[in-house]
Kinemage of the C-alpha trace (Angstrom):
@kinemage 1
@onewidth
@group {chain A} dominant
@subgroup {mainchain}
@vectorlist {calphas} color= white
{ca unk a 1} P 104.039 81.173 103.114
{ca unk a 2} L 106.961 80.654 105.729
{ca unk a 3} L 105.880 82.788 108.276
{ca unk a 4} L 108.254 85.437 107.713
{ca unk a 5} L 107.229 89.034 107.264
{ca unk a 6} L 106.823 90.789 103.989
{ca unk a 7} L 108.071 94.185 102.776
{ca unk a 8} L 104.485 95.179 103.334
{ca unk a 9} L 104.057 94.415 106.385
{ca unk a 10} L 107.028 95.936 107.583
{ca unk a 11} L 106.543 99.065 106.242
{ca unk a 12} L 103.170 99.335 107.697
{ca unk a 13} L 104.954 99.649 111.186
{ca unk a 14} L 107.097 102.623 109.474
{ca unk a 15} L 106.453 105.553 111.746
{ca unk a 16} L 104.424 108.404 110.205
{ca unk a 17} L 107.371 110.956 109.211
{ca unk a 18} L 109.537 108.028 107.047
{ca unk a 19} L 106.914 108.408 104.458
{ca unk a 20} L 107.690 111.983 104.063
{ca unk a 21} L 111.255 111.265 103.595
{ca unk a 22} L 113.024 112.372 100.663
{ca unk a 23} L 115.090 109.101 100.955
{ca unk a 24} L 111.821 107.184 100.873
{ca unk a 25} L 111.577 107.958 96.936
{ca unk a 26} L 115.332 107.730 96.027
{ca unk a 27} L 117.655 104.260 95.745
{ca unk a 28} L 118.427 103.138 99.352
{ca unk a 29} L 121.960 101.990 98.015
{ca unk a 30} L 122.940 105.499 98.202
{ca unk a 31} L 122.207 105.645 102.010
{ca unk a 32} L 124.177 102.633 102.775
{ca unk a 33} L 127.400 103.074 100.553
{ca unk a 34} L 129.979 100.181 100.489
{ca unk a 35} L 133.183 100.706 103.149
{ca unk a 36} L 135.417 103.408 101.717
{ca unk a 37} L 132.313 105.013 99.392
{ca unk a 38} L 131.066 108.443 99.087
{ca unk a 39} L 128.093 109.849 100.981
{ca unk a 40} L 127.677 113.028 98.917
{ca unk a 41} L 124.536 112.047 97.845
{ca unk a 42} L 122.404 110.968 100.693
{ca unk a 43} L 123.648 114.071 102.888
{ca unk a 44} L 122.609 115.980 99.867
{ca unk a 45} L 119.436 114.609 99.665
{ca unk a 46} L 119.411 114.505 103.795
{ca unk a 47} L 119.951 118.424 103.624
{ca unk a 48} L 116.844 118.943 101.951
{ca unk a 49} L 114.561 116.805 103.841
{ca unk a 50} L 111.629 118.075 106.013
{ca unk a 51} L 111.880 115.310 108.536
{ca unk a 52} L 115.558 114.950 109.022
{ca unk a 53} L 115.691 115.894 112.782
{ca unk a 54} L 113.256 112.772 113.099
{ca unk a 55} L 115.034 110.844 111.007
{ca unk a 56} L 118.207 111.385 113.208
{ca unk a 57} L 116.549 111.172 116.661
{ca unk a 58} L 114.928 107.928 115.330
{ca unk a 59} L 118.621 106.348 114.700
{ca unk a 60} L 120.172 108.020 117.841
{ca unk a 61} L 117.264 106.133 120.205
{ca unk a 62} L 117.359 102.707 118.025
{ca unk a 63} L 120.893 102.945 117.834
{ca unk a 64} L 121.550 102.502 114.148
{ca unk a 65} L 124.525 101.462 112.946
{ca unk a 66} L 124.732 101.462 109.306
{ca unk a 67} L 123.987 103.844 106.683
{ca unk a 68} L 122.903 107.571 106.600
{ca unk a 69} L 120.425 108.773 108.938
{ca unk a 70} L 119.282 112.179 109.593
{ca unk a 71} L 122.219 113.423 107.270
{ca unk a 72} L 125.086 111.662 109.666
{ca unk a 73} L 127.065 108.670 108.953
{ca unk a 74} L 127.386 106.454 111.463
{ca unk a 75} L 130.298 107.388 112.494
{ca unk a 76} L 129.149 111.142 113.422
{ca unk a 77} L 125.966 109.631 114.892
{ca unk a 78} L 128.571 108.315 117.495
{ca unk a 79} L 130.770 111.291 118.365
{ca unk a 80} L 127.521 113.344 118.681
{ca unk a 81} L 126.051 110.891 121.227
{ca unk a 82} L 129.658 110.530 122.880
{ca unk a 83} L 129.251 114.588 123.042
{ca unk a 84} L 126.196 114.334 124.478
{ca unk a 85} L 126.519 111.693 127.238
């Protein structure tokens, strides 16, 4: 071992609510689309998911900056937080 961390380990730090996450069972590489790509599908999936307010809180305080959180691209994630300071 090199001392790094495994996926294991890291996800046993995962707060409670990211296991119940709709996005936790579907390809990540739809959550973090190339520059220019759609995001259809994760704010689909995002609209039907019982923990998005968490999800998006979560990524508002750890200041996310890539991919689809809480149904908002990062993008939106900063005009609501500009809107809210």
């Amino acid at each position: 071992m090199d001392g790094r961390p495994v996926v294991a380990d890291l996800l046993g730090n995962a707060p409670e609510w990211q296991e119940r996450a709709l996005c936790s069972q579907t390809d990540p590489e739809a959550f973090f689309p190339e520059k220019g790509g759609s995001t259809r599908e994760a704010k689909r999936i995002c609209s039907r998911c019982e923990v998005k307010s968490e999800c998006l809180e979560y990524a508002l305080g750890h200041d996310e900056r890539f991919g689809i959180w809480g149904g908002l691209s990062e993008r939106e994630r900063r005009k609501l937080k500009r809107r809210a300071a």
